[in-house]
C-alpha positions as CSV (number, residue, x, y, z in Angstrom):
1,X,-3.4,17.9,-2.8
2,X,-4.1,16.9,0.9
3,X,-7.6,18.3,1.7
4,X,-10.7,17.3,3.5
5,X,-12.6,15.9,0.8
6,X,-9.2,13.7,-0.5
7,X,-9.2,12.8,3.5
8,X,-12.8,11.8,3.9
9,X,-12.6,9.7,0.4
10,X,-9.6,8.0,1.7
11,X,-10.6,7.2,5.1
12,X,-13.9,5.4,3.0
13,X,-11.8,3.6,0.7
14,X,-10.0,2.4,3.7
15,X,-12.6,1.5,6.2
16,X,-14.4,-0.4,3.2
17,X,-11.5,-2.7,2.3
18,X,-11.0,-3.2,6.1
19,X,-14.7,-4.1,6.6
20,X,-14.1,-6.5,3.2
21,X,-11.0,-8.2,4.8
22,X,-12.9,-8.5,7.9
23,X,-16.4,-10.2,6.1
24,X,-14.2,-12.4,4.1
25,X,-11.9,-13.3,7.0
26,X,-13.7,-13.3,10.2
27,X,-12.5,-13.4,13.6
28,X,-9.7,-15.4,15.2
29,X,-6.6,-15.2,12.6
30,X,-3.0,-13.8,14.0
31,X,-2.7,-10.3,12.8
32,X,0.3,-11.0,10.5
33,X,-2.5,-12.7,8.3
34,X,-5.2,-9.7,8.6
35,X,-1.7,-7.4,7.6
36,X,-1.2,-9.4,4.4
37,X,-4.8,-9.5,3.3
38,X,-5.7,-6.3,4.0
39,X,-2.3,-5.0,1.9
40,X,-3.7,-7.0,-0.9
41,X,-6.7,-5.2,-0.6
42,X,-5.7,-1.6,-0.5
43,X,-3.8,-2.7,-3.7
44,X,-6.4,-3.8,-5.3
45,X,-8.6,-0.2,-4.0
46,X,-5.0,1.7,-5.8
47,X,-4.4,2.8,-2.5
48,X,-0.7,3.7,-2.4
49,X,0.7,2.8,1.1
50,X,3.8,1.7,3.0
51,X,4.0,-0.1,6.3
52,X,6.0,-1.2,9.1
53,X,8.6,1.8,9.8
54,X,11.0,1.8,12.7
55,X,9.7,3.9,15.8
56,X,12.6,5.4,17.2
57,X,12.1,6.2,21.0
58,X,13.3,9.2,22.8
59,X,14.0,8.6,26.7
60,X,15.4,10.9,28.7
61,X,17.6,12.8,25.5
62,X,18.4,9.2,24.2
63,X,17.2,7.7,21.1
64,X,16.5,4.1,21.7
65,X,15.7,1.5,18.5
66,X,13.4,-0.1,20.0
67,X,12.1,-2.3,17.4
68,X,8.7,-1.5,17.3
69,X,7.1,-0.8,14.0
């Protein structure tokens, strides 16, 4: 069940393998490689996650696939 203490755990767990991507890492790397590590990583915390879905936008009463994920 979704409550604050199952919130505040996660958001932990994921700030930590975030910080451990970043340490291992460091600065100047395109995102797509920060994106792969840090997917490894919240595998290897058994974080269950999904990523890049489809934003559909709505402008003026139109949906528009706009390709941004």
């Amino acid at each position: 069940m979704m409550n604050k203490t199952f919130l505040d755990q996660l958001e932990y767990k994921v700030t930590g393998a975030c910080i451990e991507v970043n340490k291992i890492l460091g600065p100047g790397l395109l995102e797509s490689v920060y994106q792969k590590c840090l997917m490894w990583e919240l595998q290897l915390q058994g974080i269950n996650f999904t990523t890049e879905h489809p934003i559909i936008l709505s402008y003026k009463d139109v949906l528009l696939d706009t390709a941004l994920k």
